[in-house]
mmCIF entry with sequence, helices, sheets and N, C-alpha, C, O atoms, coordinates in Angstrom:
data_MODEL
# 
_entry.id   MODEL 
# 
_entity.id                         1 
_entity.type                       polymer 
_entity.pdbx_number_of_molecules   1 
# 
_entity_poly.entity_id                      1 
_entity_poly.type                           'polypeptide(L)' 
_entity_poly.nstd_linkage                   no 
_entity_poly.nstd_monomer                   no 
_entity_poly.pdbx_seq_one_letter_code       
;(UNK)(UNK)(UNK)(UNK)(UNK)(UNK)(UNK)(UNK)(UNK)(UNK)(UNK)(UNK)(UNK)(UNK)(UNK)(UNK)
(UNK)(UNK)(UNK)(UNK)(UNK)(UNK)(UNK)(UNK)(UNK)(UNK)(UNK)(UNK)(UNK)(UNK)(UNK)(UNK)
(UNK)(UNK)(UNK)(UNK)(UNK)(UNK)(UNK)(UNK)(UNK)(UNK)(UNK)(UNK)(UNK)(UNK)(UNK)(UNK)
(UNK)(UNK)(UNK)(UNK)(UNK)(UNK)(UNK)
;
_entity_poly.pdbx_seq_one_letter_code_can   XXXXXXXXXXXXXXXXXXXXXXXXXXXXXXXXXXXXXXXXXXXXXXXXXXXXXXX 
_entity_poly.pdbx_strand_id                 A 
# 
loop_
_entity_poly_seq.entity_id 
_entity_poly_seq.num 
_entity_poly_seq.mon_id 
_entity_poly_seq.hetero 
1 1  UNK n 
1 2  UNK n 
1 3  UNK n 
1 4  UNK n 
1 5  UNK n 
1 6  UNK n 
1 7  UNK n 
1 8  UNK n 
1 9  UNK n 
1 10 UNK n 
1 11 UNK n 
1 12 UNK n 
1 13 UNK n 
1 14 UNK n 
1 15 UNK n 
1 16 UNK n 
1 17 UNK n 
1 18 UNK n 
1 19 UNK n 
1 20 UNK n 
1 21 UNK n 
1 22 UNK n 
1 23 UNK n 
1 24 UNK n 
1 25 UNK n 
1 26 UNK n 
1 27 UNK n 
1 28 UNK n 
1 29 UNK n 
1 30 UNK n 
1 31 UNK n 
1 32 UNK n 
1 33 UNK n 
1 34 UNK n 
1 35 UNK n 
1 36 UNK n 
1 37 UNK n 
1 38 UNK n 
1 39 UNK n 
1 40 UNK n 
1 41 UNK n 
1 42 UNK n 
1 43 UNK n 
1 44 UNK n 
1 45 UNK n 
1 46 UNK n 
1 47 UNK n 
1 48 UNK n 
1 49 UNK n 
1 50 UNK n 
1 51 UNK n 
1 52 UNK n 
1 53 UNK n 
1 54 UNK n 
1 55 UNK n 
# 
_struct_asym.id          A 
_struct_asym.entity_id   1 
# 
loop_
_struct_conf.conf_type_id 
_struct_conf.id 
_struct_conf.pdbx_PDB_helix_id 
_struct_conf.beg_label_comp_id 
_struct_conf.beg_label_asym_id 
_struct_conf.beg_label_seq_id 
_struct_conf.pdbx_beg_PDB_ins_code 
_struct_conf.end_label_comp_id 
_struct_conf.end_label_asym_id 
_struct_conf.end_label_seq_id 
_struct_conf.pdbx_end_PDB_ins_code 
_struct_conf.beg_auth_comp_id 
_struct_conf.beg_auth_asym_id 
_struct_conf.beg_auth_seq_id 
_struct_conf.end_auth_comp_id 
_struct_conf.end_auth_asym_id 
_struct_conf.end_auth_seq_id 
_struct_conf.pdbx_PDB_helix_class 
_struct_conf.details 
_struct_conf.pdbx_PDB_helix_length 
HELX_P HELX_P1 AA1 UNK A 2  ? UNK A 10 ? UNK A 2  UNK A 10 1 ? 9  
HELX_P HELX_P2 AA2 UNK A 12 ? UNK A 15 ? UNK A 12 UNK A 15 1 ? 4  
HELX_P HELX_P3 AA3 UNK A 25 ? UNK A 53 ? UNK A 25 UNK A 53 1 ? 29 
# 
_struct_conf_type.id          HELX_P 
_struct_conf_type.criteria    ? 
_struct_conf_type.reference   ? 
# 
loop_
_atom_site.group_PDB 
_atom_site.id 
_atom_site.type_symbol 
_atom_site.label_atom_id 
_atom_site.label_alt_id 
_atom_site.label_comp_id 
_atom_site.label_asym_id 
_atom_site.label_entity_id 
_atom_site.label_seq_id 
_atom_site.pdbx_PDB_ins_code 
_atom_site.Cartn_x 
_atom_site.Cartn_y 
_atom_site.Cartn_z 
_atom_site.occupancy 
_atom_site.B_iso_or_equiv 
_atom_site.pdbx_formal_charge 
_atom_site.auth_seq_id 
_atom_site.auth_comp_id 
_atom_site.auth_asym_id 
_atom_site.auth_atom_id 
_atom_site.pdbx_PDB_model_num 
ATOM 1   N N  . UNK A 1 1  ? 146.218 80.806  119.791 1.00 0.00 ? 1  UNK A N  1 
ATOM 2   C CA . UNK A 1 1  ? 147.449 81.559  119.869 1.00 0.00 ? 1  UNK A CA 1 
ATOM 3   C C  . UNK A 1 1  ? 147.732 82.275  118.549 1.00 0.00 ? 1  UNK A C  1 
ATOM 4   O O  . UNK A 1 1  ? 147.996 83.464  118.732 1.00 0.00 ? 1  UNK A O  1 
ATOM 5   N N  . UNK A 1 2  ? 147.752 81.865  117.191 1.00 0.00 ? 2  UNK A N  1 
ATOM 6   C CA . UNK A 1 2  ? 147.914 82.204  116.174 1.00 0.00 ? 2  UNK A CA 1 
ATOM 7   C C  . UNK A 1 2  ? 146.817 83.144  115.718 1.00 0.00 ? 2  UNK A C  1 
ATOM 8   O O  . UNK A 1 2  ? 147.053 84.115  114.998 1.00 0.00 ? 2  UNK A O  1 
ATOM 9   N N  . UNK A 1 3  ? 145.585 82.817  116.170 1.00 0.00 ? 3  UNK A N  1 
ATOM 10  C CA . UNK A 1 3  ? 144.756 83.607  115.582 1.00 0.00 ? 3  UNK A CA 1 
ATOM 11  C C  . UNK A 1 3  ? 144.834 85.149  116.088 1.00 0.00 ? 3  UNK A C  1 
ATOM 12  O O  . UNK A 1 3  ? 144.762 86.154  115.382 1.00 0.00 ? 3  UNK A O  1 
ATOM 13  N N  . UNK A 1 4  ? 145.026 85.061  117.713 1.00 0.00 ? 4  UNK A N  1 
ATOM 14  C CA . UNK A 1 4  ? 145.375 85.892  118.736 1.00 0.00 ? 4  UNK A CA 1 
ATOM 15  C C  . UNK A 1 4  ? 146.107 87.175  117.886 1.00 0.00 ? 4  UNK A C  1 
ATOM 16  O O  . UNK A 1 4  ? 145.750 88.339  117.703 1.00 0.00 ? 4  UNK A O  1 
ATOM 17  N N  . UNK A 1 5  ? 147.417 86.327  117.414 1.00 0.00 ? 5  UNK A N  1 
ATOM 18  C CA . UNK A 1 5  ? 148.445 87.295  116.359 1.00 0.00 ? 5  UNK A CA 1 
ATOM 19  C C  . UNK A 1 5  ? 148.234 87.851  115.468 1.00 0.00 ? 5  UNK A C  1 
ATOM 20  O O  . UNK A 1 5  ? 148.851 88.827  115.042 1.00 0.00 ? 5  UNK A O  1 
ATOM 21  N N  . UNK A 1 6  ? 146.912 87.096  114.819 1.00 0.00 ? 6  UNK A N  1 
ATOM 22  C CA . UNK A 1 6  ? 146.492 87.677  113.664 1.00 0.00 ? 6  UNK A CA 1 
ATOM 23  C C  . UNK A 1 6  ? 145.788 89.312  113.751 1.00 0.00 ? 6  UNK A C  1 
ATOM 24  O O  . UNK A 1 6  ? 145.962 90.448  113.311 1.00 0.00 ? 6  UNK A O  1 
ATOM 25  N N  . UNK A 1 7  ? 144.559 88.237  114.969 1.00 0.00 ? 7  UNK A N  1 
ATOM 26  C CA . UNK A 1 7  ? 143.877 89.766  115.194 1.00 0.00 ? 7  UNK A CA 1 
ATOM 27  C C  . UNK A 1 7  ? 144.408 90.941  115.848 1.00 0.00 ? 7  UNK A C  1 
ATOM 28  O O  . UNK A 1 7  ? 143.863 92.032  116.014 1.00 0.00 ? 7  UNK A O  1 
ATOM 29  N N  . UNK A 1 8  ? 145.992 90.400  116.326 1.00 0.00 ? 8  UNK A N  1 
ATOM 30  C CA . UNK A 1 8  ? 146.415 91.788  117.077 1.00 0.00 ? 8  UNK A CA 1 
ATOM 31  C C  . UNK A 1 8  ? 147.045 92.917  115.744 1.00 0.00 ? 8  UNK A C  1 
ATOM 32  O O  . UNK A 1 8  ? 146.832 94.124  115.629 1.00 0.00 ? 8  UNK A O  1 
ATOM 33  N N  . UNK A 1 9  ? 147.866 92.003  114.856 1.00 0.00 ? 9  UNK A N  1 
ATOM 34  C CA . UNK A 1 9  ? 148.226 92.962  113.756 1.00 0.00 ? 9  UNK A CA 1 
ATOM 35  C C  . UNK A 1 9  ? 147.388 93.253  113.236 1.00 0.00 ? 9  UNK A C  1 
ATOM 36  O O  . UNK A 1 9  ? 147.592 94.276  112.583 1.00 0.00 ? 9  UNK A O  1 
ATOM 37  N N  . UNK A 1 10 ? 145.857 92.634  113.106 1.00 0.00 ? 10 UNK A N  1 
ATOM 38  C CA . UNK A 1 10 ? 144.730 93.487  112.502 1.00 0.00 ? 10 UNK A CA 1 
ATOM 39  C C  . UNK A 1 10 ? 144.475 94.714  113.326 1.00 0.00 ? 10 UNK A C  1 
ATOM 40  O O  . UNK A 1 10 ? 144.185 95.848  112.946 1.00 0.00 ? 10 UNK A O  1 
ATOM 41  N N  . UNK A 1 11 ? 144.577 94.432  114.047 1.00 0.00 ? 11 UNK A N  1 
ATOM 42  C CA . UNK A 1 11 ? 143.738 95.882  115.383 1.00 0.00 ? 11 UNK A CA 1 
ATOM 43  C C  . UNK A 1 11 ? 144.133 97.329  114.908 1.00 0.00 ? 11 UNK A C  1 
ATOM 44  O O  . UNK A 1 11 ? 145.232 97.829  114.667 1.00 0.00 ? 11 UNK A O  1 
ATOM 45  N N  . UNK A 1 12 ? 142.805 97.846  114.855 1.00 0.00 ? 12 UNK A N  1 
ATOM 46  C CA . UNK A 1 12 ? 143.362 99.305  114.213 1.00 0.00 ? 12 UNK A CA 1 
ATOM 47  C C  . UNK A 1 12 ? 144.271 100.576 115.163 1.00 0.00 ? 12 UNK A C  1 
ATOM 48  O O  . UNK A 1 12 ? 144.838 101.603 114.790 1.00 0.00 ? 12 UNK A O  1 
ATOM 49  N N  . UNK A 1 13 ? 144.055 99.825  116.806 1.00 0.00 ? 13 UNK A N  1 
ATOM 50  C CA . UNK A 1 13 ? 144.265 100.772 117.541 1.00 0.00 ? 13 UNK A CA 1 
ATOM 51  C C  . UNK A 1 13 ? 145.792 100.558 117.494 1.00 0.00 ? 13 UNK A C  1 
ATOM 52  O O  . UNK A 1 13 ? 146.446 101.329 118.195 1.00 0.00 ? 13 UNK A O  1 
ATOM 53  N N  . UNK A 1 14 ? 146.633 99.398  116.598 1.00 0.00 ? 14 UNK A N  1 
ATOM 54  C CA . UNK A 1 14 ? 148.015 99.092  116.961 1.00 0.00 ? 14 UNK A CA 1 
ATOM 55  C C  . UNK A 1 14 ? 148.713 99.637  115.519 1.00 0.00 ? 14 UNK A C  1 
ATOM 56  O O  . UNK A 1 14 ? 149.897 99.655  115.183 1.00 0.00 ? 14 UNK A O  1 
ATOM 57  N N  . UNK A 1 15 ? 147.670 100.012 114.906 1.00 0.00 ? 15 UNK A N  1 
ATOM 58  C CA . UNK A 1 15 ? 148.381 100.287 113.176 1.00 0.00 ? 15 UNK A CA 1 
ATOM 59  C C  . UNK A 1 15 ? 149.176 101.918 113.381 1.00 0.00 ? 15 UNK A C  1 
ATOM 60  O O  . UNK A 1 15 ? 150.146 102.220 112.686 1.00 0.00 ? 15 UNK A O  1 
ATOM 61  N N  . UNK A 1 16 ? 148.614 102.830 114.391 1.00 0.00 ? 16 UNK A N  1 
ATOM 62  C CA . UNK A 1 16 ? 149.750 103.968 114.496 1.00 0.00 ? 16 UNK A CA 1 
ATOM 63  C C  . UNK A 1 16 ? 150.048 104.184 115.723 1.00 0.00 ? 16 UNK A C  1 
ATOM 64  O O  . UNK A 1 16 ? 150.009 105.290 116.264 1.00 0.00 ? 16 UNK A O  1 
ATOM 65  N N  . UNK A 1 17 ? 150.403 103.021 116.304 1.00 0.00 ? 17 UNK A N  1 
ATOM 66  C CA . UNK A 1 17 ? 150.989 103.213 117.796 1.00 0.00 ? 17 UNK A CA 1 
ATOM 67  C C  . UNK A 1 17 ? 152.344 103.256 117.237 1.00 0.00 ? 17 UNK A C  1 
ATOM 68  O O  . UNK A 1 17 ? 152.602 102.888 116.091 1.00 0.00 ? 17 UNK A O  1 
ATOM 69  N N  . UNK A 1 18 ? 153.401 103.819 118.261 1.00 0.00 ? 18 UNK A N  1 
ATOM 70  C CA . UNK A 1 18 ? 154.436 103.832 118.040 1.00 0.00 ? 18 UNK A CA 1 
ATOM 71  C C  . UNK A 1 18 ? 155.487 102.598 118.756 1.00 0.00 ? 18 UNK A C  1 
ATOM 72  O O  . UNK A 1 18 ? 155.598 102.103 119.878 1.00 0.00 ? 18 UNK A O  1 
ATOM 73  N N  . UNK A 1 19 ? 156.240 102.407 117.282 1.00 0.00 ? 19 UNK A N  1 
ATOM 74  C CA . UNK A 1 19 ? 157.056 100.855 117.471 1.00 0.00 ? 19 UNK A CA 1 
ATOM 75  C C  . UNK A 1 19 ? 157.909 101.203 118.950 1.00 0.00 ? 19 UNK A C  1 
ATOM 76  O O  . UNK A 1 19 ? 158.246 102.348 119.249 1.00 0.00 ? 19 UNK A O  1 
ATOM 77  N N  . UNK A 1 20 ? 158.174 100.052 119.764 1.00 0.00 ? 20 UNK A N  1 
ATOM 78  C CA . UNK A 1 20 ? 158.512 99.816  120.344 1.00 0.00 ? 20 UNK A CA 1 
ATOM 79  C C  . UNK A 1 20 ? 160.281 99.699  120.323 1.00 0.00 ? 20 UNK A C  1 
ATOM 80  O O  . UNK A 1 20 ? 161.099 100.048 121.174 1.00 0.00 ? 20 UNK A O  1 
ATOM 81  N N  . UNK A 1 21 ? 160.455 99.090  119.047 1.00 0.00 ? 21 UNK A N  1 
ATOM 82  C CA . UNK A 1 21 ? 161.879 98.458  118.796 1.00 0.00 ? 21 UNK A CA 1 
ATOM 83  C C  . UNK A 1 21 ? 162.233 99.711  117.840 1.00 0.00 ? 21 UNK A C  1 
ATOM 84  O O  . UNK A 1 21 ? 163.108 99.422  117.024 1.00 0.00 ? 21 UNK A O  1 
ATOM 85  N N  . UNK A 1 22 ? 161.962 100.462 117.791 1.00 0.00 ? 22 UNK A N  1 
ATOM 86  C CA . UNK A 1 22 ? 162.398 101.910 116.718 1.00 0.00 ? 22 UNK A CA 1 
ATOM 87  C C  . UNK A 1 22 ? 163.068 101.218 115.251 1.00 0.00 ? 22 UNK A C  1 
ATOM 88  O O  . UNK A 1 22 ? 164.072 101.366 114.554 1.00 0.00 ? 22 UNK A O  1 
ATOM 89  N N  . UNK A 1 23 ? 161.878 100.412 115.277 1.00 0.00 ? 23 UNK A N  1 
ATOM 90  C CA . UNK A 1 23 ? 162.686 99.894  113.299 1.00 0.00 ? 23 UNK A CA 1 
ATOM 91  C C  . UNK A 1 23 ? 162.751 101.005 112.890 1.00 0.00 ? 23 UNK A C  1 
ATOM 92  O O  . UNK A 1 23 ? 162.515 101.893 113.709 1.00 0.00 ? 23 UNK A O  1 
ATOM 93  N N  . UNK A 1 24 ? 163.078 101.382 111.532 1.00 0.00 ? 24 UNK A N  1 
ATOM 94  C CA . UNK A 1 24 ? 163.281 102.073 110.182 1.00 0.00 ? 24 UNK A CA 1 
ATOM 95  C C  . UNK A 1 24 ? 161.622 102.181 110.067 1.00 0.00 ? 24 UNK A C  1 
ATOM 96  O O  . UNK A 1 24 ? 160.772 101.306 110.234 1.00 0.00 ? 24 UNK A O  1 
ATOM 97  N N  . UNK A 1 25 ? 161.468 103.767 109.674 1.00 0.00 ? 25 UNK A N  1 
ATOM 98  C CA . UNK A 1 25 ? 160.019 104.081 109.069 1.00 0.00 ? 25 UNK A CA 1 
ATOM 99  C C  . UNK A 1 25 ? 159.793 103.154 108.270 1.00 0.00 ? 25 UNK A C  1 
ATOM 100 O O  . UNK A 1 25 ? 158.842 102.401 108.481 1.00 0.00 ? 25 UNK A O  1 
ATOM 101 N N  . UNK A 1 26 ? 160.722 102.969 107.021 1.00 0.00 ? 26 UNK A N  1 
ATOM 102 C CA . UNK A 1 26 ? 159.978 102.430 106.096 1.00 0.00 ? 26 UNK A CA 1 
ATOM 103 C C  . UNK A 1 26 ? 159.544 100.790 106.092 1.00 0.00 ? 26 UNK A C  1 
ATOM 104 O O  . UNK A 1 26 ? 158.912 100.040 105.348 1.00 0.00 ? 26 UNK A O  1 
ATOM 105 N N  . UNK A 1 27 ? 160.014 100.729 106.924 1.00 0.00 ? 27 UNK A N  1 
ATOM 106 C CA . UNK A 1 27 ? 159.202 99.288  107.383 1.00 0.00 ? 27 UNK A CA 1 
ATOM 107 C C  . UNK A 1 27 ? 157.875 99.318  108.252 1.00 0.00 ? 27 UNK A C  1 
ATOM 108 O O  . UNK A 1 27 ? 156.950 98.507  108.207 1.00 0.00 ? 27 UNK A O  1 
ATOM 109 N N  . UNK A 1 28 ? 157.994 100.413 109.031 1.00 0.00 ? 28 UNK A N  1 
ATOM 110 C CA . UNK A 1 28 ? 156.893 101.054 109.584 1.00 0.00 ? 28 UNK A CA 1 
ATOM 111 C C  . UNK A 1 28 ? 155.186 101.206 108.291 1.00 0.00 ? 28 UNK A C  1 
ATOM 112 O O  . UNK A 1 28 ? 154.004 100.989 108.558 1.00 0.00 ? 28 UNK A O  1 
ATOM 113 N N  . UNK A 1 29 ? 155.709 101.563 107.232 1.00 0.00 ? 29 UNK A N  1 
ATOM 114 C CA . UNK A 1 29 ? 154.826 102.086 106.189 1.00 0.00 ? 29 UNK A CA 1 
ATOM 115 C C  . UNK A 1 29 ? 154.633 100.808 105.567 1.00 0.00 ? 29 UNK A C  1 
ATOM 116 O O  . UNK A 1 29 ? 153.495 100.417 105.309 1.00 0.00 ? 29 UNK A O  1 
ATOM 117 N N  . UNK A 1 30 ? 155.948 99.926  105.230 1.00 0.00 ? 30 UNK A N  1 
ATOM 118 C CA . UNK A 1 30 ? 155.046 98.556  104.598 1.00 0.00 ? 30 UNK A CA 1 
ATOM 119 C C  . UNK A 1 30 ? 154.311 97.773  105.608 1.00 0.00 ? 30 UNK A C  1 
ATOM 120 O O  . UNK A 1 30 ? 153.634 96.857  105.142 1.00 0.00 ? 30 UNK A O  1 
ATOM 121 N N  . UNK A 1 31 ? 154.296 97.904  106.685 1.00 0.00 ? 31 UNK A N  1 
ATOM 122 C CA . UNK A 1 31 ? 153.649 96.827  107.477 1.00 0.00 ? 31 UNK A CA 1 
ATOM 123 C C  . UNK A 1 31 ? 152.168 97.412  107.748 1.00 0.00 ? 31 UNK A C  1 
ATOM 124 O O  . UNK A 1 31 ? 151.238 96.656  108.027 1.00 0.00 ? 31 UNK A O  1 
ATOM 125 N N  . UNK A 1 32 ? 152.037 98.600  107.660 1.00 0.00 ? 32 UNK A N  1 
ATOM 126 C CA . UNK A 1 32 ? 151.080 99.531  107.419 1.00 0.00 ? 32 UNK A CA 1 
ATOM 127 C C  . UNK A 1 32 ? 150.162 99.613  106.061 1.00 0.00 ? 32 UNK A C  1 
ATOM 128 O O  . UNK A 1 32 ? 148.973 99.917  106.154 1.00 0.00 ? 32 UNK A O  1 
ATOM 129 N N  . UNK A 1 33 ? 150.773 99.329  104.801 1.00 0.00 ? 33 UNK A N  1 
ATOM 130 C CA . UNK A 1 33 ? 150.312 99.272  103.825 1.00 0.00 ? 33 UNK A CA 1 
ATOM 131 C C  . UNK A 1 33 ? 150.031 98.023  103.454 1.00 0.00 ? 33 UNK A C  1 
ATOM 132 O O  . UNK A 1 33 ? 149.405 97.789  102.420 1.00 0.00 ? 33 UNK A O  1 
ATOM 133 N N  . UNK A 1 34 ? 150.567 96.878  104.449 1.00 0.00 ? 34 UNK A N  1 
ATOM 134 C CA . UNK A 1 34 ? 149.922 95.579  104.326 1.00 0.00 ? 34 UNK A CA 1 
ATOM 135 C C  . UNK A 1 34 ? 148.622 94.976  104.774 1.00 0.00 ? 34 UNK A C  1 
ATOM 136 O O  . UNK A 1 34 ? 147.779 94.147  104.432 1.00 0.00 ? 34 UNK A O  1 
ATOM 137 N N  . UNK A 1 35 ? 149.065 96.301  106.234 1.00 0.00 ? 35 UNK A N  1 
ATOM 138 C CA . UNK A 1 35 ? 147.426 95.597  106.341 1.00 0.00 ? 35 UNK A CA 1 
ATOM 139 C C  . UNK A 1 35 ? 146.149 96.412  105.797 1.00 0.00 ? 35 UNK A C  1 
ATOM 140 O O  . UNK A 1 35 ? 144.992 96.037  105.985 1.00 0.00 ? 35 UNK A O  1 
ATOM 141 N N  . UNK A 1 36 ? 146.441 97.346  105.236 1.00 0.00 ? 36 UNK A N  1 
ATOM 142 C CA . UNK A 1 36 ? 145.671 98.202  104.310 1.00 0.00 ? 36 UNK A CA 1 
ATOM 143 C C  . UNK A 1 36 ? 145.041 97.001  103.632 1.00 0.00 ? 36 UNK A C  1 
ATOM 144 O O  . UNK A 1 36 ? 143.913 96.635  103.959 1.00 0.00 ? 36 UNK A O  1 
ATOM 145 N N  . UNK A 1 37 ? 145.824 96.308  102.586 1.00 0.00 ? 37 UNK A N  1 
ATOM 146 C CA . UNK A 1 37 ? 145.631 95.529  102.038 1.00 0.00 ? 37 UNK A CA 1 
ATOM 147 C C  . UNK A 1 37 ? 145.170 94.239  102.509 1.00 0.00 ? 37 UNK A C  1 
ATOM 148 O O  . UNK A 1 37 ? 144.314 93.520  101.993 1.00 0.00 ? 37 UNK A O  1 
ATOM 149 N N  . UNK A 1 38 ? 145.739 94.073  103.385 1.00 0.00 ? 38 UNK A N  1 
ATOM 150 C CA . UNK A 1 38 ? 144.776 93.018  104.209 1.00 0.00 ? 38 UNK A CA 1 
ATOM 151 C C  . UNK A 1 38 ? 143.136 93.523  104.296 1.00 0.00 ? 38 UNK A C  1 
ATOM 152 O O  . UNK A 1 38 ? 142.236 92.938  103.692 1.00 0.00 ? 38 UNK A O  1 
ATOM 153 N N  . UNK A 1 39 ? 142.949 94.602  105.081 1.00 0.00 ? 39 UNK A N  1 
ATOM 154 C CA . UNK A 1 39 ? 141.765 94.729  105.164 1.00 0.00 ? 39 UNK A CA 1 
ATOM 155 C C  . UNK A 1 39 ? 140.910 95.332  103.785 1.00 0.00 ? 39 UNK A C  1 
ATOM 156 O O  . UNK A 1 39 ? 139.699 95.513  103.909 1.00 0.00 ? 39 UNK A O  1 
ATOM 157 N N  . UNK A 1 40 ? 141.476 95.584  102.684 1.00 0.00 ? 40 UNK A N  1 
ATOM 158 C CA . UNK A 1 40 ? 140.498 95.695  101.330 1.00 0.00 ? 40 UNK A CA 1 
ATOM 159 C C  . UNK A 1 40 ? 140.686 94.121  100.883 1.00 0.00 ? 40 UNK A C  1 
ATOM 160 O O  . UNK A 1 40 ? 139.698 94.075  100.149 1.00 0.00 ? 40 UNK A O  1 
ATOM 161 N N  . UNK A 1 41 ? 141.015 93.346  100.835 1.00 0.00 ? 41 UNK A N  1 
ATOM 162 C CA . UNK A 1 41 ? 140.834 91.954  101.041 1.00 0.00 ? 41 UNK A CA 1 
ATOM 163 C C  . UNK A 1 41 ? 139.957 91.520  101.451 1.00 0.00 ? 41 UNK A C  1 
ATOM 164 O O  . UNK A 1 41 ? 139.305 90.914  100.600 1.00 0.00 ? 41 UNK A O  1 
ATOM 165 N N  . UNK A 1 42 ? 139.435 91.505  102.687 1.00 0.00 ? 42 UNK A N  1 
ATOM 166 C CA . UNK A 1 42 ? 138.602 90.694  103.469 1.00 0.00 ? 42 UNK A CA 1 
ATOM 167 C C  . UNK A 1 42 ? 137.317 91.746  103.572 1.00 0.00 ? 42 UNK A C  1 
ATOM 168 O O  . UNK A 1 42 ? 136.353 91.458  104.282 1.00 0.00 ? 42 UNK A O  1 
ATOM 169 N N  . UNK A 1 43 ? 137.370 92.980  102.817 1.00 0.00 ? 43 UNK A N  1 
ATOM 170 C CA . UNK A 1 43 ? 136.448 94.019  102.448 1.00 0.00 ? 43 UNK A CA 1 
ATOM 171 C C  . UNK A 1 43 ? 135.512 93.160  101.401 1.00 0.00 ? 43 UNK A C  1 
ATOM 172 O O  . UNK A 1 43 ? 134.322 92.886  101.556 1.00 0.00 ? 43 UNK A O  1 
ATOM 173 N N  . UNK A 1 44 ? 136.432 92.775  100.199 1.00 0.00 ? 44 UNK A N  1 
ATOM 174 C CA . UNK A 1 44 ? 136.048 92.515  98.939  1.00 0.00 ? 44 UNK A CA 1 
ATOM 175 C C  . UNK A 1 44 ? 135.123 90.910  99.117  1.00 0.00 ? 44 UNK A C  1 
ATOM 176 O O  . UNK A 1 44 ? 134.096 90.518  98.563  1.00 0.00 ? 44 UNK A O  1 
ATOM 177 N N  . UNK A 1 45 ? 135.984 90.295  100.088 1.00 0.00 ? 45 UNK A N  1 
ATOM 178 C CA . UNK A 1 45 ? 135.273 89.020  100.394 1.00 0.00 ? 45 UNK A CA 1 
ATOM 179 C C  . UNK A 1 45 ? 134.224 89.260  100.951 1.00 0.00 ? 45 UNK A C  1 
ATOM 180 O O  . UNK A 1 45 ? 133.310 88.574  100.495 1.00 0.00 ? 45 UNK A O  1 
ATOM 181 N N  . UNK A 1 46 ? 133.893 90.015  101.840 1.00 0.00 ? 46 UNK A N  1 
ATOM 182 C CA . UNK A 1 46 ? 132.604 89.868  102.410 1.00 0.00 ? 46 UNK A CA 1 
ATOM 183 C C  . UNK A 1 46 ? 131.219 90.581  101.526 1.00 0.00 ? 46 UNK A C  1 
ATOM 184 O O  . UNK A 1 46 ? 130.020 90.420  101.753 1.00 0.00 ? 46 UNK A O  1 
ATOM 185 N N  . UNK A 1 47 ? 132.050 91.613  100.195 1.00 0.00 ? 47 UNK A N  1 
ATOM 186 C CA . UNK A 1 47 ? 131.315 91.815  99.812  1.00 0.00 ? 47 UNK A CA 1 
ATOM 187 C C  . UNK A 1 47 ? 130.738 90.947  98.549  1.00 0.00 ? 47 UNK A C  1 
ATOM 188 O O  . UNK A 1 47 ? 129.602 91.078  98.092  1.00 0.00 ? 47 UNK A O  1 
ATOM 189 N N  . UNK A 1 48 ? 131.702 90.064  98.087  1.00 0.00 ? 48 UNK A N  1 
ATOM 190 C CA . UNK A 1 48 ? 131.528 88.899  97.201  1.00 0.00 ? 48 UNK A CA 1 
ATOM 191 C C  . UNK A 1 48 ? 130.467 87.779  97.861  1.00 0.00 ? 48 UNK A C  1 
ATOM 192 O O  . UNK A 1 48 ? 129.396 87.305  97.480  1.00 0.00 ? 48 UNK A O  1 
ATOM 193 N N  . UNK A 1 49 ? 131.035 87.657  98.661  1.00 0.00 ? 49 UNK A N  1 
ATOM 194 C CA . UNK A 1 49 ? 129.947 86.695  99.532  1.00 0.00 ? 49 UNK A CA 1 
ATOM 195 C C  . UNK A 1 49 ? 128.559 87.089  99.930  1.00 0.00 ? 49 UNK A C  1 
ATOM 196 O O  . UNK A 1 49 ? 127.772 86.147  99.835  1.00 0.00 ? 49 UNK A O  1 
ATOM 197 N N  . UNK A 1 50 ? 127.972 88.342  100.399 1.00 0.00 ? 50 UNK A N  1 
ATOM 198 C CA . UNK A 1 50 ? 126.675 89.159  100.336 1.00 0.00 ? 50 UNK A CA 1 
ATOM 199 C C  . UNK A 1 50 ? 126.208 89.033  99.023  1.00 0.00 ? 50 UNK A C  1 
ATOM 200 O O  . UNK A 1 50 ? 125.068 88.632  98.789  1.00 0.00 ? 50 UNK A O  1 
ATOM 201 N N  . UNK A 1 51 ? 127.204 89.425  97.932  1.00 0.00 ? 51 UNK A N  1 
ATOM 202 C CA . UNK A 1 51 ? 126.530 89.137  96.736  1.00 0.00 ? 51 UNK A CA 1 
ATOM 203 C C  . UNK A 1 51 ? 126.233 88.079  96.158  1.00 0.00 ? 51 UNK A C  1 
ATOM 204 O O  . UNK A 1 51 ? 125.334 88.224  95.329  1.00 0.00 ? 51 UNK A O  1 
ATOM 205 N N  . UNK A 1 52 ? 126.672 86.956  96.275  1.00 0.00 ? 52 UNK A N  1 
ATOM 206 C CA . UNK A 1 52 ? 126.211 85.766  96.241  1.00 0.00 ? 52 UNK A CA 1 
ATOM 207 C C  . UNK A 1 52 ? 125.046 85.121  97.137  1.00 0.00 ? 52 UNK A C  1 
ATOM 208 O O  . UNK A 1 52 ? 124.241 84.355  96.609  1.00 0.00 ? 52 UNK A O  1 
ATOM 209 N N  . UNK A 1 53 ? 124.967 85.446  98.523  1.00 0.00 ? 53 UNK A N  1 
ATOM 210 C CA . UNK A 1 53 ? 124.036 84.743  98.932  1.00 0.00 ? 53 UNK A CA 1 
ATOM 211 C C  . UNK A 1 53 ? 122.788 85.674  98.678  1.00 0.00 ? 53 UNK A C  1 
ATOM 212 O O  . UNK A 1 53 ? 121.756 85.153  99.102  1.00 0.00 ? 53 UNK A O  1 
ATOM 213 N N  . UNK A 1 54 ? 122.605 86.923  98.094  1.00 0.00 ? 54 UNK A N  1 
ATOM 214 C CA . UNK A 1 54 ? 121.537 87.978  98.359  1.00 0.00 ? 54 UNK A CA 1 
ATOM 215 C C  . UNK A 1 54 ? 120.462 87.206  96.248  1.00 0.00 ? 54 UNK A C  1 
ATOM 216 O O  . UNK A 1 54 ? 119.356 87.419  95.751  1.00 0.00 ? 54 UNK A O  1 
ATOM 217 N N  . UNK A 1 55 ? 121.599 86.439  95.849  1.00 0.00 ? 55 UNK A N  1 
ATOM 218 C CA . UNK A 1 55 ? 121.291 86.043  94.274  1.00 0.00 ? 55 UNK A CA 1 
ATOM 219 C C  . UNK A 1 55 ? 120.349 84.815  94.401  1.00 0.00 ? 55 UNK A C  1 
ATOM 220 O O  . UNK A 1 55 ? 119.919 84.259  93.390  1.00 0.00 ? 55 UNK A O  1 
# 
């Protein structure tokens, strides 16, 4: 169930769909710029980890 949530706010096809509940843009843009950051995160890990096991 949780993970479910995770991967749905990951999903790229949901990052410029349009909100449902008409929040405020700018909440629109941080939740947007989070998962930006989410995904250069788990960018950097996988590339830390290639580099370690390739050593």
């Amino acid at each position: 169930m949780i993970l479910r949530k995770i991967l749905y706010y990951l999903d790229i096809r949901t990052l410029f769909r349009p909100d449902k509940n008409k929040r405020n843009s700018s909440v629109r843009f941080m939740n947007g710029m989070n998962r930006i950051s989410i995904f250069m995160f788990l960018f950097a890990v996988i590339v830390l980890l290639i580099r370690y096991l390739t050593r």
